[in-house]
N, C-alpha and C positions, 0 to 999 in steps of 0.2 A: 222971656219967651223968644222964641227963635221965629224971624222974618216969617210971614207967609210966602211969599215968594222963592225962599230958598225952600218949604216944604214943597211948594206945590214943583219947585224945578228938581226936585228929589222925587217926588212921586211919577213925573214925565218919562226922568229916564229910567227908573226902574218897569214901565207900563212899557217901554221898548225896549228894555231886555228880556220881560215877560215873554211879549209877543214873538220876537226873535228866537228863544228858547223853546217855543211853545211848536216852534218847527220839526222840532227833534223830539224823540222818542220818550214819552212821559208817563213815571209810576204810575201805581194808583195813589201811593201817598202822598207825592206832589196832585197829583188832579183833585184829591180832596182838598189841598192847603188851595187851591185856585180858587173852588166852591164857596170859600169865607171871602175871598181875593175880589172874588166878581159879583159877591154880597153884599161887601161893603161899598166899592165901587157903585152899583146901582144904587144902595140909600144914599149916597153922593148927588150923584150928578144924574141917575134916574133915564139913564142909558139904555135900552131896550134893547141894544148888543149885546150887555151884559147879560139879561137876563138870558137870554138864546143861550152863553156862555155857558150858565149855572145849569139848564137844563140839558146842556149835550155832555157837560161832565159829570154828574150825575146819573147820566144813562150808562155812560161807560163805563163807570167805575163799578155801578152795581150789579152791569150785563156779566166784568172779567170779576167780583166778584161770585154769583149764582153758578156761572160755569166754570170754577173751579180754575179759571185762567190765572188769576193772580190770588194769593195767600192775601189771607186778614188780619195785615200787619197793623191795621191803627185804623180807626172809629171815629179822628178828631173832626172831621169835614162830615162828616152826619149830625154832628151834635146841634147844626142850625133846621134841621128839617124843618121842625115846627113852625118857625120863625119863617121859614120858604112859604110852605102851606098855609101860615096865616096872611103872608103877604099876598097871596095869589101869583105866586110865582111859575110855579111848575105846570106845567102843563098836563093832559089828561092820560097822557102816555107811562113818564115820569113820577107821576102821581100812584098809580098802580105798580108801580116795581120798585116803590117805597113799602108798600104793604107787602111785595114781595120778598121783600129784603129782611122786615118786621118778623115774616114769619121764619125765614132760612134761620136767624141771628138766635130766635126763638126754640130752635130746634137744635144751636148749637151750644148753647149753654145747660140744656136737656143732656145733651150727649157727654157733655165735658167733665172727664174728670182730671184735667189737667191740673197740677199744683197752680195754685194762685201767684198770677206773675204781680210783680210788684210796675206797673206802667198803668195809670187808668182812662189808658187810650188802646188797648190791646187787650186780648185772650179775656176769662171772665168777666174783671173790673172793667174791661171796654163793654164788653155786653150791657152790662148792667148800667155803668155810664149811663150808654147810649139810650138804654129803654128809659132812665129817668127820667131825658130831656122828650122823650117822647108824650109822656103823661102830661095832661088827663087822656088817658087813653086804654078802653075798659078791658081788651085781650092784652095791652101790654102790662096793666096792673095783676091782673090774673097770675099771667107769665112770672113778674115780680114775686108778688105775694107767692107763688110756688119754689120758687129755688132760691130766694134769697137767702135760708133758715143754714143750707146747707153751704153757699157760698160764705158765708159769716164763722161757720166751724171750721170750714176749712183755716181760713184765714187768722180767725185765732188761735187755731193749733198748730200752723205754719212758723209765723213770725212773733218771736224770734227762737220757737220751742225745738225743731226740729232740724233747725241750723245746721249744719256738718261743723266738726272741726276747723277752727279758723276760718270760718264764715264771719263778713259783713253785710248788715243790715244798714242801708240807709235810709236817712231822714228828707231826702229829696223830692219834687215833685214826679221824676221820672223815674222807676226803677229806685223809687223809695218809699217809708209808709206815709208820708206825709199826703203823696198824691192819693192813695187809695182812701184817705182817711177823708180827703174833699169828697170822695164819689159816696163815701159811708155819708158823710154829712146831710151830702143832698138827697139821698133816699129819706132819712131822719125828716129834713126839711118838706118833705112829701106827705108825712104821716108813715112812714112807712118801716115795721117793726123799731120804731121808736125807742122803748125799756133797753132792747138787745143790743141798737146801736149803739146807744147813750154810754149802757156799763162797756162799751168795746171802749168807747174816745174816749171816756174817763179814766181809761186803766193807761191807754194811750198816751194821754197829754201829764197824767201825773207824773209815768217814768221821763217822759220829756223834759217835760220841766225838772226834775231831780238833775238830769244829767248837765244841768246849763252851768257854765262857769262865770266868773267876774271879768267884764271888760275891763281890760288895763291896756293900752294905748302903745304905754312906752315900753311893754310885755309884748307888743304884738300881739294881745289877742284879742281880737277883735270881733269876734262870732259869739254869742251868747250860747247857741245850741251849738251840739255838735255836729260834724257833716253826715257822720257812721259810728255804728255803734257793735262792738265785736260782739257776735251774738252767745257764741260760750262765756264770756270772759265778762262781757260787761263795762269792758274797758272802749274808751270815750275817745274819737280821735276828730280832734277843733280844725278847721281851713280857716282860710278868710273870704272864701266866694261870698259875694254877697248879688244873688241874681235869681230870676223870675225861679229857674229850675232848682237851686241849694241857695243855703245858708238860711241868716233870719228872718227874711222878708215874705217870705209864704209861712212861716210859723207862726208868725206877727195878724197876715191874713187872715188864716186860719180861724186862730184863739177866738178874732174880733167875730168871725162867722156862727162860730160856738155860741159865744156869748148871746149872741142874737136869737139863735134859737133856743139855747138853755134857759135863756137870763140868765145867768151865774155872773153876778158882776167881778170872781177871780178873775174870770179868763180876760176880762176887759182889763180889769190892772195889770197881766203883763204882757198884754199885748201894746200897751201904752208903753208900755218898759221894753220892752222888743222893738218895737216898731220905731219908736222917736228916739233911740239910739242908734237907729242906721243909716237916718238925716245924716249925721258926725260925720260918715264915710261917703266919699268922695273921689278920692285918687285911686287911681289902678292898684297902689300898696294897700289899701283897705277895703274894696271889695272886686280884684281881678277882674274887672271889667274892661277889654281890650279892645270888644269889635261892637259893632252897631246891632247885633240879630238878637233874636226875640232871645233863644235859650239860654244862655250864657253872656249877653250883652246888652246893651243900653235901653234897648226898643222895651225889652221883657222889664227891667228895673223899672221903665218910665210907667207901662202900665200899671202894675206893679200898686206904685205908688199913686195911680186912678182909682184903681178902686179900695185901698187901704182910705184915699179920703172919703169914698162914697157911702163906705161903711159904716167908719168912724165918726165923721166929719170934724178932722180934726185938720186946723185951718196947714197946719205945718208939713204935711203929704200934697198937699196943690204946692207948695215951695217943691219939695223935692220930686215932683212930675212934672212940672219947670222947668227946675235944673238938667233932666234926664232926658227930655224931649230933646228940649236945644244942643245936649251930650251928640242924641240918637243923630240927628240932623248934621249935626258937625266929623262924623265918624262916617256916616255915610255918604258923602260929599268926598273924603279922600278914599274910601273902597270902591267907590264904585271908578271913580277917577284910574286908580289904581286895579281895574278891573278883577277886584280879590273874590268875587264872584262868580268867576268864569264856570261854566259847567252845575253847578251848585246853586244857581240862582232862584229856583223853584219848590225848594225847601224851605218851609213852613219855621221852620224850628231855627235853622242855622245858615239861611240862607239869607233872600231881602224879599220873602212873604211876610212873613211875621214882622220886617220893621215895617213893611210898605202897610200893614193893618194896624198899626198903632200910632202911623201918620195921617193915615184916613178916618180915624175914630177921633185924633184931636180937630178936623178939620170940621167932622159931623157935630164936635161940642153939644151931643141927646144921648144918655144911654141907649148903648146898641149892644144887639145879643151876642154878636161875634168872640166876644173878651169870655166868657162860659165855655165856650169850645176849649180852652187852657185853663179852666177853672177859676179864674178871678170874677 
């Protein structure tokens, strides 16, 4: 495990590049990655700045949200409402232009007949997302139970049937089906058109699994599943990313999530066969991992590997959430030194949000809701 001191001298200067950054002109998408930022922070150290934080970004993003000021590019910083609201966080202003928002959101998946984007932080799948983490909640289940039937057709008559020519499908959590297939889960996990979802993830996970190949090492191949999958053709194209966003470590997740709720103890055998061969990979030649940030690098791996043990509890994923913290710790120590963050800093995904909340959730050592906002 990596010093506490060098975490918490990781967490210092990235809280003043924050704040330094926080000077200059900021998305709505960064102001929502802040809202998890100044969430976890408060369950920390229980700061009452922070909370002021949570409630003045939260206003703002929902005010240039309703007035049409900013476009509704991502849902991931709503995903803790409840979690706000049950803490007594928000305040009584704040609180009202979450019901406001309930109902806009409500009126825009009514409206949408946009093709189903494969992100389930945006466009319907963010919708929907979003109202699950909202439940119990008796207009947002209503809402659900009305357009879900129709969101479910689309999507299985989308991917991968209606593909163009030389179209790729991937299996990614971003702008692949794997993420959408989390958000199908957790409505399942709700009660929620259960039989529909079921045969949806079953038809799902069996073509997945058909498409997986044999690891072989000295072959370079090192991904069980494939990253994309040609949607005419059927033909299987393997990487070796092994990270929060692609490859086997959210397929591995996944399966174990299934299983949970199916019982189906297949999915548990290979997710054990997924999962504890991705321990093996280590070096940048076996799972591309270059930089410290959640999407593509260490921070995203080490969670990752939190909640595969929380799941499982299989004692061999607290090894490899070990090894990936102290990675995360060690990476971030030369970017930030190396100011590889410049301008970028405030992004959730690719920035030092997302590692700065996967350093603050080791130091919290209690399940915190935060890791749900990314689907883990």
């Amino acid at each position: 495990m990596p010093k506490l001191e060098d975490i918490n001298s990781c967490l210092e200067k990235i809280h003043t590049i924050v704040q330094n950054e926080r000077s200059e002109d900021v998305c709505s998408e960064q102001k929502q990655g802040l809202i998890v930022y100044y969430y976890l922070r408060y369950k920390l150290y229980g700061e009452a700045s922070d909370a002021r934080q949570i409630n003045q970004l939260l206003s703002e993003v929902i005010d240039e949200i309703l007035t049409g000021f900013t476009e509704l590019t991502s849902l991931h910083g709503f995903l803790i409402v409840n979690d706000l609201l049950h803490d007594k966080l928000l305040n009584a202003e704040v609180t009202g232009k979450i019901y406001q928002l309930d109902t806009f959101l409500a009126s825009q998946i009514a409206l949408s007949g946009e093709a189903i984007s494969l992100n389930p932080f945006q466009g319907v799948i963010g919708i929907v997302h979003y109202f699950v983490e909202r439940l119990p909640n008796p207009e947002v289940e209503k809402c659900l139970w009305r357009h879900i039937p129709l969101v479910l057709e689309r999507f299985a008559h989308q991917y991968p049937h209606q593909a163009t020519k030389g179209a790729e499908v991937g299996l990614g959590m971003i702008n692949g089906i794997t993420g959408v297939l989390f958000v199908l889960l957790k409505l399942c996990e709700k009660g929620l058109y259960v039989n529909d979802i079921k045969a949806i993830i079953y038809c799902r996970l069996a073509h997945m699994i058909s498409c997986r190949q044999e690891i072989d090492f000295f072959a370079e191949r090192f991904s069980l599943f494939p990253e994309v999958i040609q949607a005419n053709t059927g033909e299987c194209v393997f990487g070796r990313r092994m990270t929060w966003s692609d490859g086997d470590l959210n397929k591995s997740l996944f399966l174990y999530k299934a299983c949970n709720i199916f019982q189906d103890a297949k999915f548990e055998q290979v997710a054990n066969l997924v999962g504890l061969n991705t321990l093996l990979r280590k070096t940048k030649k076996t799972t591309a991992v270059r930089r410290a940030c959640f999407y593509a690098g260490a921070a995203g791996v080490a969670q990752t590997y939190r909640s595969l043990y929380t799941m499982s509890q299989q004692p061999a994923y607290q090894e490899g959430y070990a090894y990936w913290i102290k990675r995360t710790v060690k990476l971030l120590k030369q970017e930030i030194e190396a100011e590889y963050y410049q301008a970028k800093a405030l992004d959730l995904f690719r920035g030092l949000i997302g590692s700065a909340l996967v350093l603050l959730d080791y130091l919290l050592q209690t399940p915190s809701a935060w890791s749900k906002t990314l689907l883990l």
